[in-house]
N, C-alpha and C positions, 0 to 999 in steps of 0.2 A: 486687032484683038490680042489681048495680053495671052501669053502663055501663063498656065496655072505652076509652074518648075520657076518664074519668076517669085513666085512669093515663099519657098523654101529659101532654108537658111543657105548659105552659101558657105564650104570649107574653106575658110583665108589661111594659108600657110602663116603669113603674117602675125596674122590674131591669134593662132594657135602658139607662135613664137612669144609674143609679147605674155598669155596667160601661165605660159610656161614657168615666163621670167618670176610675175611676180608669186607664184605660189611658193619660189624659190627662197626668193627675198624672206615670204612670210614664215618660212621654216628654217633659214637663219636666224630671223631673226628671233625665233620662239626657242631655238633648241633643241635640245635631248629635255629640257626638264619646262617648256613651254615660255610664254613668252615674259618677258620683265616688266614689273610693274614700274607704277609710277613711282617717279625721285622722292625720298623723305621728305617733307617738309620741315622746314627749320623753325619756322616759327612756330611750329605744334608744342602746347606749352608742357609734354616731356622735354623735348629735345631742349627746351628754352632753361628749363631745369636741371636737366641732365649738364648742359653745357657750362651754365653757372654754380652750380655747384663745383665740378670739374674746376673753373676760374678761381672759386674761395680755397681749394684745397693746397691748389698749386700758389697759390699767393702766402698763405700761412706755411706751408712747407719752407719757399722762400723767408718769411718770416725767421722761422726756428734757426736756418740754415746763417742769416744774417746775425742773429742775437747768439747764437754758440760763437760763429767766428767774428765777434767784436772783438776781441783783444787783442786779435791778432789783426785783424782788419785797421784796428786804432794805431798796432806798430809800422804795418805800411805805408798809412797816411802819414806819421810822423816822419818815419826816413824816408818817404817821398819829397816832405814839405825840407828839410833839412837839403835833400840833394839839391834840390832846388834854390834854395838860401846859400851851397856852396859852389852851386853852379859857376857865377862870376869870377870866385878867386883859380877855377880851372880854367877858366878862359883866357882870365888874363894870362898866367905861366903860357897858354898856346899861343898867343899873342909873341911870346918873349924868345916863338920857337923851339917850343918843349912840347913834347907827342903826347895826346892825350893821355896816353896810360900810361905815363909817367908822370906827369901834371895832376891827372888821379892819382897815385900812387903818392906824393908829395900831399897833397890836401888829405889824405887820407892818414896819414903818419901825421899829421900835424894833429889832427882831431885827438887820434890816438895817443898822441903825447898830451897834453892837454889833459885827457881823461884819465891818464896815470899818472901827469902830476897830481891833479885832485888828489887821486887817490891814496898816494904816497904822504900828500900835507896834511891829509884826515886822520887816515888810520892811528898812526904814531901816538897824535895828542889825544886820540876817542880812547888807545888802550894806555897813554900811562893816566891821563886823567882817572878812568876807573879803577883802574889799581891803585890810586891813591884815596879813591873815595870808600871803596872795599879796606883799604888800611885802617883811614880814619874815623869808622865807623865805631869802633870802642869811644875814642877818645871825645866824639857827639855824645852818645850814651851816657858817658862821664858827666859832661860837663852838663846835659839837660836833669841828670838826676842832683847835679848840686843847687839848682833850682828849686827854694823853696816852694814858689807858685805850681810848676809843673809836677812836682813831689805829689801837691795836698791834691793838685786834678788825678793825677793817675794812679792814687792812693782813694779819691773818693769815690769814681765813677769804677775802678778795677782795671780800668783800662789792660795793664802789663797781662795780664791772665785772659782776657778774651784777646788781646794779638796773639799770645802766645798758643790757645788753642785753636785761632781759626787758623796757624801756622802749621801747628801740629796734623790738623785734620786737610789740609790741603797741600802740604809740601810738597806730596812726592806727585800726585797730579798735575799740580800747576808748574811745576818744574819742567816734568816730560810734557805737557804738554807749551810751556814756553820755551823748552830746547826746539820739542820740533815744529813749532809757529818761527818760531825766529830764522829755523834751517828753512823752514819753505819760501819766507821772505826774504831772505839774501840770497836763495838757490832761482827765486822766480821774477827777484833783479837783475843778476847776473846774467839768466835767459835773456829777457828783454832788453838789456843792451845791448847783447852782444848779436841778437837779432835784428834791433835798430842798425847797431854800426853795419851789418851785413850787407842789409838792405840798402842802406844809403851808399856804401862803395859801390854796388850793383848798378843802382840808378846815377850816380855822380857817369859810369863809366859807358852805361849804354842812352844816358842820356837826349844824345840828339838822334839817336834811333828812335827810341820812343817817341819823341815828338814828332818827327816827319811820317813816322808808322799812325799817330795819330791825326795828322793833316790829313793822312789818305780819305780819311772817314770824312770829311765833308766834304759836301759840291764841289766839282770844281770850280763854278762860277762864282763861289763864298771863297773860295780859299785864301786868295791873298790876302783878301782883310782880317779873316780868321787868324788866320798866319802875324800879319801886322799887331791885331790887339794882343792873342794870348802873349807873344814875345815881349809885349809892352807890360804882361801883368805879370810875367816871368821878371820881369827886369825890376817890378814893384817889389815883389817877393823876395829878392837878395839882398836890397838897400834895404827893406825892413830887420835882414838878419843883420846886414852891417850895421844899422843904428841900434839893433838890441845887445850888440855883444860890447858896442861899446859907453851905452848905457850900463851894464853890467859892469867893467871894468873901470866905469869911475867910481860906481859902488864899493866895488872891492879895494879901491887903491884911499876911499875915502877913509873905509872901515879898518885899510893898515894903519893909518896913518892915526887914527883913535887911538888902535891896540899901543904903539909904538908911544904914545905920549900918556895913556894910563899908566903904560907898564905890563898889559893884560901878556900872558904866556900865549904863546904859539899865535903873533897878531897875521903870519903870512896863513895858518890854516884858516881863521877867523878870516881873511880876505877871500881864500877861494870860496869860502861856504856863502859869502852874502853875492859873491859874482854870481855863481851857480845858482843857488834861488831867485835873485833877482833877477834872470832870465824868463821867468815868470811874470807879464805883465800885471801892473794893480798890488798885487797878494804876495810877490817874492819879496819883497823888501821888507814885507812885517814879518815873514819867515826869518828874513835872517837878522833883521833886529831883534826879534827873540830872541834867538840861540847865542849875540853877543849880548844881550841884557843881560842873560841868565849868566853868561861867564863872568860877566863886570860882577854881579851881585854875588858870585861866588868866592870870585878876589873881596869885594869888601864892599860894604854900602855907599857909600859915595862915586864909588867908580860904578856900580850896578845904576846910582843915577843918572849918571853923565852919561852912560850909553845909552837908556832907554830914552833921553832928553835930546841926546843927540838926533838918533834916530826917528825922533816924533816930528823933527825940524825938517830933516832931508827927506825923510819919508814925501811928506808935504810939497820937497821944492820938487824934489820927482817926478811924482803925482801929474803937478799941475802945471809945472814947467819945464823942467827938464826933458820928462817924455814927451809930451806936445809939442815943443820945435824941435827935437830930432827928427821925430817922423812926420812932421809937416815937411820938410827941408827933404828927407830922402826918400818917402814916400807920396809927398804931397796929399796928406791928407790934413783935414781941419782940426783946431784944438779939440773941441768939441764934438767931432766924430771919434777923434783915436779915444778920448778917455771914454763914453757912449758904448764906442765898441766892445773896449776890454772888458768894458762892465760886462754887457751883456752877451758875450763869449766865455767870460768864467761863470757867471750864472748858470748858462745853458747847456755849457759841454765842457765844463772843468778846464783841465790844463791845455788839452786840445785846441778847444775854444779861446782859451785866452792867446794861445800861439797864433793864431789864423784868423783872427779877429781883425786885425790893424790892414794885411795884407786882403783879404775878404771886401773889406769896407773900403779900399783903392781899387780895387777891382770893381766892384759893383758903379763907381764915379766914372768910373772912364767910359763901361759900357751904357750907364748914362749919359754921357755926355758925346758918345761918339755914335752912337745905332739910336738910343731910343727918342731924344733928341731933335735928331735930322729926319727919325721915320716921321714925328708928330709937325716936326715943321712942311714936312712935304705933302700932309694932306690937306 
């Protein structure tokens, strides 16, 4: 027969341990201020708004932040693309046993002279040319007024009396303010070159730092190929500048050699101005076939033909052949892509565009021909 003390509860020290624990647990885990609710949900469609909104503000901010710093952003991409184009001629000098920063130092003083000779072959003929057109300004006057025909125009319509008063009523305005349009555009050249040159001795000098600081950044299972193509497109990018500079300098040695059998005044400034424009794929060589048309036509009309005549010819052989086997040969790119490119590089992004267009379009073939390619043939 069962005792009735078996069916009371029994004190388990045990169980009295365990209910201990967990009312323990349950008051950590609630607190002094009770217990934690359930986690946000993200997809709740505040949060989904909240968040994208949040996504549009910070992309537009970036926005603003990229469109303020273009201008400057445009000069590091150029004396990037530049250090890059001078990179080769520092190597070599290492090559020959000369220390980096002095080998930089040498390519950097060459640029530097270079851009003061321009400068020195410009100036001289840009201020006596005006001072003699500022001279000979009576002596037009003169002879357009012994012009019967231009007499009865500027007698019939009044002409002299409305130049004269739209001179009178805007003199002194268009004066100061073409003093100080002219001071901000020779003071916000001067910047920009001298911010170009800055930059591109910086990068010319820390060079293969950057580059292996940027290897870091891929896989290391990608790297060497990484490593293998960009050095291959690095190597595109110098022969691109070697073949532009010396496109450029048969320009300029062409356009002496015009000056020198017209007779045209200052044929060596005339030379640097079509070399330096003509650095400009496509569009430099009409630039500075202008500026020597205008000087032939200034000396006298026959010789004003023979330069724009000239220049319509070579412009042409250029164009369409000259530039096409230079940088087929040192770029290997196709006739037909390089002129394609430049087109659509000065279209797209002006002077920029036209520089990085030829090297862009070698780049883009190799990584064709060497990744996407082999990826399409291996499926």
């Amino acid at each position: 027969m069962a005792r009735e003390d078996d069916d009371l509860p029994v004190n388990d020290p045990a169980q009295h341990d365990d209910e201990s624990l967990d009312v323990a647990a349950e008051e950590h885990l609630e607190g002094r201020f009770g217990r934690p609710g359930p986690p946000i949900d993200r997809r709740n469609p505040f949060m989904l708004g909240l968040l994208g909104g949040l996504g549009v503000i910070v992309a537009y901010a970036i926005f603003l932040g990229v469109r303020n710093a273009a201008s400057i952003l445009v000069l590091i991409f150029i004396a990037l693309f530049l250090a890059i184009g001078l990179n080769p001629a520092v190597v070599r000098l290492r090559k020959l046993g000369i220390p980096r920063g002095l080998a930089v130092t040498i390519v950097a003083l060459a640029v530097v002279c270079l851009l003061a000779g321009g400068i020195v072959a410009l100036i001289p003929p840009l201020i006596s040319q005006t001072t003699q057109l500022i001279d000979n300004v009576p002596d037009y006057i003169q002879s357009l007024q012994r012009n019967e025909t231009i007499n009865d125009l500027v007698t019939r319509y009044d002409i002299l009396n409305k130049v004269t008063s739209a001179l009178n009523a805007g003199t002194v305005g268009n004066v100061a303010g073409g003093v100080v349009g002219v001071g901000r555009m020779v003071a916000g050249t001067i910047f920009n070159l001298l911010t170009v040159l800055v930059l591109t001795i910086y990068f010319m000098a820390s060079f293969d730092r950057i580059r292996e600081r940027a290897y870091t950044l891929v896989p290391a299972s990608r790297r060497v190929r990484v490593r293998l193509l960009t050095d291959e497109i690095l190597t595109k990018v110098g022969a691109y500048m070697v073949g532009a500079i010396s496109i450029a300098v048969l320009a300029g040695a062409s356009t002496w050699l015009l000056a020198v059998i017209l007779g045209l005044a200052y044929p060596f400034a005339l030379a640097v101005v079509v070399a330096v424009t003509d650095l400009i794929p496509q569009i430099g060589a009409t630039l500075g076939a202008i500026i020597v048309s205008l000087v032939g036509f200034a000396s006298s009309l026959s010789d004003g033909i023979v330069c724009a005549a000239f220049f319509i010819v070579y412009q042409q052989l250029e164009n369409y052949l000259i530039y096409p086997n230079v940088m087929r040969r040192s770029v290997k790119v196709s006739d037909v892509a390089a002129v394609v490119a430049a087109l659509l590089g000065v279209s797209l992004f002006g002077v920029v565009g036209a520089l990085v267009a030829i090297p862009m379009v070698a780049a883009i073939q190799l990584i064709m021909r060497e990744v996407v390619v082999p990826s399409q043939e291996a499926r």
